[in-house]
N, C-alpha and C positions, 0 to 999 in steps of 0.2 A: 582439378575441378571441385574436389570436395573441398579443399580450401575456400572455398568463395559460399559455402552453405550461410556463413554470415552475414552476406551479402544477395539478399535474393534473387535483386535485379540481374548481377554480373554472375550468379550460374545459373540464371536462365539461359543469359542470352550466352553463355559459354557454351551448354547443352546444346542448344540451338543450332549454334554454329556447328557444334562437333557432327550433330545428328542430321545436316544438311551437307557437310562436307561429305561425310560417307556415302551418301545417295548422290549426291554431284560426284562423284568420283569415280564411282562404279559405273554408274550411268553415261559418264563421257566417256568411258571406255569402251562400253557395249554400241551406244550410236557411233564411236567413229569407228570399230569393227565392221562394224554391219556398212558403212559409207565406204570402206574400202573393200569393199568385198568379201566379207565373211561372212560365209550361208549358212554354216552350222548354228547360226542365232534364232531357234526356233520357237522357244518360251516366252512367256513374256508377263507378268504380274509378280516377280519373287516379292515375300516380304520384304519389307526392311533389314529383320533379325537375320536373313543371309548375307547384309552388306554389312554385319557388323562383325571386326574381327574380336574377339572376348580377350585375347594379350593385350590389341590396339584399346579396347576399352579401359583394361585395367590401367594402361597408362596413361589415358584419356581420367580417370575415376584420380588417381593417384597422385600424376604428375604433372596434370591441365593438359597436355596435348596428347595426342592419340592418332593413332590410323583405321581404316576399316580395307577391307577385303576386296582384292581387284580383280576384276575379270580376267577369265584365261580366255586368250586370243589364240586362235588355229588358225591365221594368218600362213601361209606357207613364204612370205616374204619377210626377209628379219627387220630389212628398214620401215616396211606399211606395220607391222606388229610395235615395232620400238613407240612410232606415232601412235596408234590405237592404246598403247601404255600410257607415255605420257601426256597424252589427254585427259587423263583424272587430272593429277597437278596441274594443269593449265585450266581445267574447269575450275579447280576450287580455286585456285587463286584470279580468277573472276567472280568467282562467289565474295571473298571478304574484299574485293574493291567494289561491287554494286554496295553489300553492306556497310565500309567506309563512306563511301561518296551517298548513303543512305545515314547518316549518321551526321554530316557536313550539311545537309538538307535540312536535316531536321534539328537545326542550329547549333550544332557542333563545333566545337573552337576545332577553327585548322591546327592550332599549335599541337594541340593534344594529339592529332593523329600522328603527326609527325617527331615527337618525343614518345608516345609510349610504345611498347614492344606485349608482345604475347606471354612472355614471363613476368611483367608488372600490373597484367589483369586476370592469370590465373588464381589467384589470390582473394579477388575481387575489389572493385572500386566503388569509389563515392562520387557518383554524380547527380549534380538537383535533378535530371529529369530520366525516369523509367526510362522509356522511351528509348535516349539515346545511352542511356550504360547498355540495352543488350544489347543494340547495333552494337556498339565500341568492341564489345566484349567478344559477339558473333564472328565480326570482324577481322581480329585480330587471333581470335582461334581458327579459321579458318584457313588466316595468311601461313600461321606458325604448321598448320598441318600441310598445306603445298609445297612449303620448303622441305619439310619432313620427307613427305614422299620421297623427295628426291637423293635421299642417302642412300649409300650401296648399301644396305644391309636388307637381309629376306626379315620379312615378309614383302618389303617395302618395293613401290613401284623402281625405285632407283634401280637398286637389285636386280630387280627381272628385263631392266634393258640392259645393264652389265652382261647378264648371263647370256644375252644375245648374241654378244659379239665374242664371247670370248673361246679361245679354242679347247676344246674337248682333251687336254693333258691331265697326265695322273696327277698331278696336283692340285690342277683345276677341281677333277672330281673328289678329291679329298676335302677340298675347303667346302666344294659345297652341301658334300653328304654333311659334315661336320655342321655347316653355320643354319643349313635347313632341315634335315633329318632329325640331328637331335637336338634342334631349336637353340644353337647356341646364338643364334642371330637375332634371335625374340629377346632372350635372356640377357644381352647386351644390351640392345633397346632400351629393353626396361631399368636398367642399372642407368643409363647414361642419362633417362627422362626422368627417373624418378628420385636418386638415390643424391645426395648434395657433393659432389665432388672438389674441395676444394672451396671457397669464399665464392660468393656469389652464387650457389643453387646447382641443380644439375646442367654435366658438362652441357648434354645436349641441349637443352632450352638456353643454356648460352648464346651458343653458335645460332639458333635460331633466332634470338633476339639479336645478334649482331647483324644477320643479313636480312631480317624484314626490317627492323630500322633501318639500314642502309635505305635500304629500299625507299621505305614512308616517307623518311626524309626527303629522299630526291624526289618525289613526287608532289609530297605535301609539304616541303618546308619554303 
């Protein structure tokens, strides 16, 4: 994201997207707890600065994409909880298609939606009108973080449905004292978003830009 400081329009509307995605996320989580039956949901005004995870930031700050911090669900069902999890990712990736098809509106070549990827606007771009580079940008940060969730690695929503289903073996618990305790799970994250592995940038924003283009394409090409 601080790549695009040269670009004002496209880290706004990066911010933007990042700092809606983390609140769309958290937030799908908490109402579809509370829709499936979870009573322990008794607060209710957190800040913001609690939906933000400060790793997820850093690699949000660093690497253009990022995560924020999911609710814990006391769901006593593993499959009603797996759904009240992946309800963030499914929020936010309704968040960067109202912002896309918000971007197509406000006269947006369909081409562009469907050729660029979330690692060719962390960067920032050049487009004639405000307006639609922070859509574009909103947008497409917002898709590259719904896919993100969905990696097995902690902090990450993927993660915490993994850990649902899997059975409680010494091994089990070794990995995950290992990849959560002492945060080697964050610390790979961050190596895979931030760090350039190989031609073409890091590995992770890769794979992200392989499956949300896939994706744009089939929709918008």
């Amino acid at each position: 994201m601080l790549r695009a400081l040269g670009h004002p329009a496209s880290f706004f509307g990066l911010l933007i997207g990042y700092l809606l995605a983390v609140l769309v996320h958290r937030t799908a989580q908490q109402v579809a707890a509370r829709m499936l039956g979870d009573r322990s949901l008794r607060t209710t005004g957190h800040p913001i600065a609690t939906y933000v995870d400060p790793f997820g930031a850093v690699a949000a700050a660093l690497g253009g994409i990022g995560w924020g911090e999911s609710f814990t669900v006391t769901l006593r069902s593993r499959g009603r909880r797996a759904i009240a999890l992946l309800a963030g990712p499914v929020a936010v990736a309704a968040l960067a298609a109202a912002a896309l098809i918000g971007f197509r509106a406000a006269g947006g070549a369909q081409l562009i939606v469907a050729q660029l990827t979330p690692g060719d606007v962390i960067g920032g771009v050049d487009l004639v009108s405000t307006g639609q580079t922070i859509l574009l940008c909103a947008g497409l940060e917002a898709a590259g973080m719904a896919v993100l969730g969905l990696v097995p690695l902690p902090p990450l929503t993927g993660w915490r449905v993994l850990s649902l289903f899997m059975r409680e073996t010494h091994g089990w618990q070794r990995t995950r004292i290992a990849l959560e305790d002492r945060n080697i799970g964050v610390a790979i994250l961050l190596v895979l978003l931030v760090l350039p592995i190989g031609p073409g940038g890091p590995l992770l924003v890769r794979l992200l830009n392989v499956i949300v283009g896939a994706v744009l394409r089939a929709v918008f090409g």
